[in-house]
N, C-alpha and C positions, 0 to 999 in steps of 0.2 A: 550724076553723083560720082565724086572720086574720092578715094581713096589718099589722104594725104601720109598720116605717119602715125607712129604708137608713141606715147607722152608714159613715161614712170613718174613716181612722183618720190621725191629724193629727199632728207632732212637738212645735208649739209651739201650746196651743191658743188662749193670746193673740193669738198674729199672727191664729190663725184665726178666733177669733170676732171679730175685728177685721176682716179680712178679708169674711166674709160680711156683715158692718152696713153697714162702709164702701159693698162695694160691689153686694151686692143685698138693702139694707136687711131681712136676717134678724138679727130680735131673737132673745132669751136668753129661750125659753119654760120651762128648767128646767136649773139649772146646778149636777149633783152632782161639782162638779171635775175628773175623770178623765172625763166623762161630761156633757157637754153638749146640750140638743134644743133646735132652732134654728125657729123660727117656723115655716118650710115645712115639719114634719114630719121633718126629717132629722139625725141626729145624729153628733157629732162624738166618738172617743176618742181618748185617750193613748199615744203608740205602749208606752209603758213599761206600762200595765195592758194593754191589746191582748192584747201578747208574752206575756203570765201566762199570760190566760184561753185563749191557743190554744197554750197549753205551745210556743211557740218563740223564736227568738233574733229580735232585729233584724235580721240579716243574713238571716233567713228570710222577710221582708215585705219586698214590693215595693210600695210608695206611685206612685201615677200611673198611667200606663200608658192605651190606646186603645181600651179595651175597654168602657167604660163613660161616663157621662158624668151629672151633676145637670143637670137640664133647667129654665130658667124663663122665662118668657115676659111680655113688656113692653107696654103701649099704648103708651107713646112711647117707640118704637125710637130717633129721631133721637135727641132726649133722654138715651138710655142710650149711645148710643155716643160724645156730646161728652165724657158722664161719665166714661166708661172713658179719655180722654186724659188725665183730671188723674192719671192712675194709671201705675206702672210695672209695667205688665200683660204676661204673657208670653203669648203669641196664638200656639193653633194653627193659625186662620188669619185673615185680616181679616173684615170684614163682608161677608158675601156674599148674594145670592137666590138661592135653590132655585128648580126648575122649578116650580112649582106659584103661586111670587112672596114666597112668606114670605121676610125676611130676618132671620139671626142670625147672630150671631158667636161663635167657640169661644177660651175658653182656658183657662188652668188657673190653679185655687190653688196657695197658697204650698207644697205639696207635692206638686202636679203631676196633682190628678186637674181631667179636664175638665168644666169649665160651658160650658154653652150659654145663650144667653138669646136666643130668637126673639122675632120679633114677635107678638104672639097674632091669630090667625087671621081674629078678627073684624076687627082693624084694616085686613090686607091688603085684606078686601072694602071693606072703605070706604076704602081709599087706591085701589084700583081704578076702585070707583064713581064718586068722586069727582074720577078724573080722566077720566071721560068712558064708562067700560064699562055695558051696561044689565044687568039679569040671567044671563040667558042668555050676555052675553059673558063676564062674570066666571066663572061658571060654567065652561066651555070653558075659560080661562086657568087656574083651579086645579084643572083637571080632576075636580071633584066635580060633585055632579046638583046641580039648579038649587033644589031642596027643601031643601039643606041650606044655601045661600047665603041664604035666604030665611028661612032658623031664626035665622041669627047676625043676620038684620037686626032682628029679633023685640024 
């Protein structure tokens, strides 16, 4: 058994593959119309072929919802979130930092499922470092052992 990819199911797939370029630069790796796969591995369908292939109505799918979420992760955090101003973005919640220091922000696409886009992990140790933490402090701060802080600096 493997694992190939996560499928959303999308109402208008222009807005949405417009939607992912725009705003986390996911190109068009293979686009069988109803059936889109988007650079990161993850694909987009139709609500109208959807509803075939799972023998039900519209009214039987629920788009959105808190249960889930596309995850991706940025080295220039600052950078991504000036970007997300030029957008009329609907935020499940602002930019925030996790206990650990990573900061990301949640919202949804144009049909309500959630993205996250954190900052990648390695960056927070050297936003850490760099303002002053030595190994072992940062370590303590993301509460991981000091061998793995030590991998990302690799």
């Amino acid at each position: 058994m493997k694992y190939v990819c996560t499928l959303i199911v999308v109402k208008d797939m222009d807005l949405s593959k417009k939607f992912y370029f725009d705003i986390l630069q996911q190109t068009v790796s293979a686009d069988f119309g109803a059936n889109v796969i988007l650079s990161g591995g993850f694909a987009l369908q139709t609500m109208d072929t959807w509803v075939d292939f799972i023998d039900k109505s519209e009214a039987d799918v629920h788009l959105g919802g808190s249960a889930a979420e596309l995850y991706f992760e940025t080295d220039e955090m600052d950078g991504f979130i000036s970007k997300l101003k030029r957008f009329d973005i609907r935020y499940v919640h602002p930019v925030k930092e996790h206990s650990w220091g990573q900061r990301v922000v949640r919202f949804y696409d144009p049909d309500g499922h959630i993205i996250e886009v954190g900052e990648n992990i390695a960056m927070v140790v050297k936003r850490f470092m760099d303002g002053g933490m030595n190994l072992d402090q940062t370590a303590k701060r993301m509460d991981v052992p000091v061998d793995y802080i030590q991998s990302l600096l690799e």
